[in-house]
C-alpha positions in Angstrom: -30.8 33.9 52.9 -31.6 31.4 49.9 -28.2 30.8 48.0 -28.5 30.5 43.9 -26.6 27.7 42.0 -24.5 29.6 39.7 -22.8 28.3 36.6 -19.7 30.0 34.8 -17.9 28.3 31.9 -14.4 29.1 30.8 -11.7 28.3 28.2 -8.3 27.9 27.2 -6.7 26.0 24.2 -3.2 25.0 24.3 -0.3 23.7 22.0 1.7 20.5 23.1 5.5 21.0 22.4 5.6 17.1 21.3 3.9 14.1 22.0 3.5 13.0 25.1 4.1 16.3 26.5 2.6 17.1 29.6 0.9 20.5 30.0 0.5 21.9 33.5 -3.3 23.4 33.6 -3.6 24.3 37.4 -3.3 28.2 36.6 -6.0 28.1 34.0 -8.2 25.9 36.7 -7.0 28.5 39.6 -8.0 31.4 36.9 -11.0 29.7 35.9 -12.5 29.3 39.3 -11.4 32.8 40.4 -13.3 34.5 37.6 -16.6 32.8 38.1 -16.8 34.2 41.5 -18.2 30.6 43.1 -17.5 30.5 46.5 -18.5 26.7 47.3 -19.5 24.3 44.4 -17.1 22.6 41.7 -15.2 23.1 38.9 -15.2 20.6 35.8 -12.5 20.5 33.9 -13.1 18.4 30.5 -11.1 18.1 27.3 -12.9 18.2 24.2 -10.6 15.7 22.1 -10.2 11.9 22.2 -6.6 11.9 21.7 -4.9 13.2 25.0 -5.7 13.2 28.8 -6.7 15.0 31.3 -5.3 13.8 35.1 -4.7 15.0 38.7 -1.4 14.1 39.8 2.0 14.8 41.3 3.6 17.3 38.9 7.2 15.2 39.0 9.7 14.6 36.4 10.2 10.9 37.3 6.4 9.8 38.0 5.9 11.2 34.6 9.0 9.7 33.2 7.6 6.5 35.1 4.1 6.6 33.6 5.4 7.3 29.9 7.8 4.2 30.5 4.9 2.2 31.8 2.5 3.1 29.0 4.9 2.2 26.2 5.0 -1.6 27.5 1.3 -1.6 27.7 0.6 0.2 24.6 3.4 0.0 22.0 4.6 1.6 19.0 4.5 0.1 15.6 2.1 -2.6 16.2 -1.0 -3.1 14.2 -4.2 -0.8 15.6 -7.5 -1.7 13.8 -7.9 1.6 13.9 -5.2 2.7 11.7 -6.0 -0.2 9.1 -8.0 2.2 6.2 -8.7 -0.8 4.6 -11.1 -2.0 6.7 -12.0 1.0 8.8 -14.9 3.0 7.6 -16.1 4.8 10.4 -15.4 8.3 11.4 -13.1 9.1 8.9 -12.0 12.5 7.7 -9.8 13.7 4.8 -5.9 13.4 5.6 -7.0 10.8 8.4 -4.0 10.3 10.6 -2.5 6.9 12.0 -3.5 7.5 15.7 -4.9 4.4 16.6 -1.5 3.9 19.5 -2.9 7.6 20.7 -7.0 6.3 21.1 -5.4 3.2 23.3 -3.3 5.4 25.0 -6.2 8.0 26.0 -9.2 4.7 27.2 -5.9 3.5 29.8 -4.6 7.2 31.1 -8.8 7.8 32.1 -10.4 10.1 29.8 -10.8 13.5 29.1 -12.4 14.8 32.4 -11.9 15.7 35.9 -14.2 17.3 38.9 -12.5 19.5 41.5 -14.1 20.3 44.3 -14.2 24.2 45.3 -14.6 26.0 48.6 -14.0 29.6 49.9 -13.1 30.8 46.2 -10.7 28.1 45.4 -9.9 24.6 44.2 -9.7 22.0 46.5 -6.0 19.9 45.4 -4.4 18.2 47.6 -1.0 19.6 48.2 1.3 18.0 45.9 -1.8 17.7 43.2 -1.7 19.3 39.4 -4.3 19.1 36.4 -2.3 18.2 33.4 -3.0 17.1 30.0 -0.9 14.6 28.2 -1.3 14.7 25.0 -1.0 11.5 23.3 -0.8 12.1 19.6 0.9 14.7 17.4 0.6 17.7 18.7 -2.4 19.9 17.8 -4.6 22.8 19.5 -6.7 21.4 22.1 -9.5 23.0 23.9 -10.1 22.5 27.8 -13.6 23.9 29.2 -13.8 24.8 32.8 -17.5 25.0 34.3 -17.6 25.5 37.5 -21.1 25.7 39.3 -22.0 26.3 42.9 -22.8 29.5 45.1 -21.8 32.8 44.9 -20.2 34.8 48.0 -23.1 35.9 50.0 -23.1 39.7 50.2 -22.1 39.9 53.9 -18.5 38.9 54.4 -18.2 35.3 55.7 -16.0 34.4 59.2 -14.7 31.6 57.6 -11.2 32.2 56.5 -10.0 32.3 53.2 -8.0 29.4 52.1 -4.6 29.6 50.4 -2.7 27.3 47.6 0.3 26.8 48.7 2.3 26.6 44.8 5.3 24.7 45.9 6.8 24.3 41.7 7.6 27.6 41.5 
């Protein structure tokens, strides 16, 4: 039996309650993944905006509280940003250009905007105490996160592996 690399892209766009407001995407990843069927493969999540993250982590009120804390030595409020300086600036700009320089800093330290999980027997491959999550890092706006997630399909005879389970302990 040949297996056939399949590819299935998926959506979602969400709102941010404030800045640096963490969003919780693992059901949309778990949702994602379900619907495209793909048995053994990956699933990329990626964020189509330069101004928040995307990272897998503990989902924890103090490591987040500790990260925020850490990123506001490294990266400070109400300090210059090039960026922000319209004066000089003359690249990318757009009417009603916001001051978000602090949020572009913020977004090259946290890692980007993308993140591969690997997939088997139907489902995604966190470790146990492993979230997705976006941070968003400037004012709050609708962001779009893709999911592709490429691989094989089930074969048509049942497979003797077993399937595995996520084990959702947040809830």
């Amino acid at each position: 039996m040949s297996e056939r690399l399949t590819v299935k892209t998926a959506s979602v766009s969400v709102l941010a309650p404030h800045r640096l407001a963490f969003i919780d995407l693992t059901p949309e990843l778990d949702r994602a993944v379900s619907g495209s069927e793909i048995e053994d493969g990956f699933c990329v999540a990626f964020c189509r905006h330069t101004t928040c993250g995307l990272m897998i982590n503990e989902w924890e009120e103090g490591a987040q509280e500790d990260l925020l804390k850490r990123l506001d030595v490294l990266v400070p409020d109400g300090i210059y940003y090039a960026h922000d300086d319209l004066r000089v600036r003359t690249q990318n700009l757009v009417e009603d250009e916001r001051a978000n320089g602090r949020a572009h800093v913020l977004q090259m330290i946290v890692g980007g905007n993308s993140q591969v999980v690997p997939v088997a027997a139907g489902i995604p491959l966190l470790g146990r105490w492993q979230r997705l999550f976006l941070l968003e890092l400037d004012e709050p706006k609708e962001r779009t996160i893709l999911f592709q997630t490429i691989g094989a399909r089930a074969a048509s005879e049942p497979s003797n592996l077993p399937r595995l389970e996520r084990c959702d302990l947040t809830r």
